[in-house]
C-alpha positions as a Markdown table, in Angstrom:
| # | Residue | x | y | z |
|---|---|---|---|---|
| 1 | Unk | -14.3 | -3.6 | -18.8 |
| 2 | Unk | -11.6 | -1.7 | -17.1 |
| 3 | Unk | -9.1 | -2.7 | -14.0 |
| 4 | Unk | -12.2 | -2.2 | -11.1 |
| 5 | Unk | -14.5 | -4.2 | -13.0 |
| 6 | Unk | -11.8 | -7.2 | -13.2 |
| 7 | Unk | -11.0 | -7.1 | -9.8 |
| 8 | Unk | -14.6 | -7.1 | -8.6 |
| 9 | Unk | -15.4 | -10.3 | -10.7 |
| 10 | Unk | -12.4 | -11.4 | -8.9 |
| 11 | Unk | -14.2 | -10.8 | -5.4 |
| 12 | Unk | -17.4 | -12.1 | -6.2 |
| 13 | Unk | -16.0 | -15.4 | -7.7 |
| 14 | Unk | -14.1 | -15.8 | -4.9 |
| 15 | Unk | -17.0 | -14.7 | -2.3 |
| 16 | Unk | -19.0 | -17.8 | -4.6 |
| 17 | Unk | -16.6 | -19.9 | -4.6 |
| 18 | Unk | -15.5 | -20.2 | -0.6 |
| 19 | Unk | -17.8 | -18.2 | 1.4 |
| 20 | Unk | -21.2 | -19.7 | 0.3 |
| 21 | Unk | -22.1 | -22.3 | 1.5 |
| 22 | Unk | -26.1 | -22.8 | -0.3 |
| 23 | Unk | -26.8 | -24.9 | -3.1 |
| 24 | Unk | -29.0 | -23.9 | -6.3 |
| 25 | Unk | -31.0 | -26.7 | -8.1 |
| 26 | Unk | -29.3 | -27.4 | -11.7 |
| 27 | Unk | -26.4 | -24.9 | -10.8 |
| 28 | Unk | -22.8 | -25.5 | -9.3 |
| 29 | Unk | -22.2 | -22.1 | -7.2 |
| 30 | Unk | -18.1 | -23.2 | -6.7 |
| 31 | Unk | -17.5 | -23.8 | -10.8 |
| 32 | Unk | -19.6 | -20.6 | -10.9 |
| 33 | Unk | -17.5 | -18.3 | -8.8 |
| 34 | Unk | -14.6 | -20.4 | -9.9 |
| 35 | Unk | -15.4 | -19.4 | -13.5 |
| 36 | Unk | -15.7 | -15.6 | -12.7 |
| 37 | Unk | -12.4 | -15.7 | -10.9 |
| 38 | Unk | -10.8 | -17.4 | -14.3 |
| 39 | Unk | -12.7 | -14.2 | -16.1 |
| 40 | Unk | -11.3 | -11.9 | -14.0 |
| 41 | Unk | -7.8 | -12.8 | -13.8 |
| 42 | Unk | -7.5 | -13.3 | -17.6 |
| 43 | Unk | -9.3 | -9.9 | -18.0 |
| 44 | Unk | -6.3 | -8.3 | -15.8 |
| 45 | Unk | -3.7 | -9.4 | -17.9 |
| 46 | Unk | -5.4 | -8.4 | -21.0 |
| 47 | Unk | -5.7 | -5.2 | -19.1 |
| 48 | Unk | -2.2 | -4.6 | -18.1 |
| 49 | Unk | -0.9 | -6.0 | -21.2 |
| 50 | Unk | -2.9 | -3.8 | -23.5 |
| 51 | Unk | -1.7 | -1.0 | -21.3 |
| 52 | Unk | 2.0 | -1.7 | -20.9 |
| 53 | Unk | 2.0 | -1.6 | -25.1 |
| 54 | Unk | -0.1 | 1.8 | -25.8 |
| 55 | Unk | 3.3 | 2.8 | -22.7 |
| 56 | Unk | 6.0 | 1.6 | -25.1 |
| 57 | Unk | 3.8 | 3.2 | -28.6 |
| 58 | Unk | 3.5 | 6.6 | -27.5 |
| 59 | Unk | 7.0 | 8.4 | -28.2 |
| 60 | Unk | 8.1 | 11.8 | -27.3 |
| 61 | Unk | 8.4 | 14.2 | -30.5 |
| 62 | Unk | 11.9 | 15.7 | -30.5 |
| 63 | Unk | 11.6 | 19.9 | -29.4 |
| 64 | Unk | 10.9 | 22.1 | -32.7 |
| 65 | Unk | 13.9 | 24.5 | -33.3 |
| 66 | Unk | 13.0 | 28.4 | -34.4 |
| 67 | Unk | 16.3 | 30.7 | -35.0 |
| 68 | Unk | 18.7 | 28.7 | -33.0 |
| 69 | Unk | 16.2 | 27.9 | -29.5 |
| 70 | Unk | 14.3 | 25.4 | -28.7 |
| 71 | Unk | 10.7 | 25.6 | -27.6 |
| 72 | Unk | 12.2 | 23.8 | -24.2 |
| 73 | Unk | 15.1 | 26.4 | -23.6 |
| 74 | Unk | 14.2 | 28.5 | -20.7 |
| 75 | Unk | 14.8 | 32.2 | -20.1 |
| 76 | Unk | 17.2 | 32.8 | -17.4 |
């Protein structure tokens, strides 16, 4: 589950939890959509956090040097 799919069980907790207003027998619609908005944000940090660390991993490899130039020199 990426970023979208976070977000959107953001939206539809939050649709559940204050913009319906119906009742199902056995089933608490508010905890419901409160429950998928608890998913949802939790999921988003995970996300970001997971993604801010493979940011920080991933280091740039120093330019390989071949009779005195570098692979990043440029002709002039």
């Amino acid at each position: 589950m990426g970023l979208g799919g976070c977000i959107i069980l953001i939206a539809v907790g939050a649709i559940l939890t204050f913009a319906t207003d119906f009742e199902l027998e056995g089933i608490n619609v508010t905890l419901v959509g409160a429950i998928l908005m608890l998913v949802g944000v939790i999921g988003t940090i995970a996300f970001t956090s997971i993604a801010r660390r493979r940011r920080l991993l991933m280091t740039q490899t120093p330019p390989v040097v071949e009779g005195g130039r570098t692979h990043d020199d440029r002709l002039i």
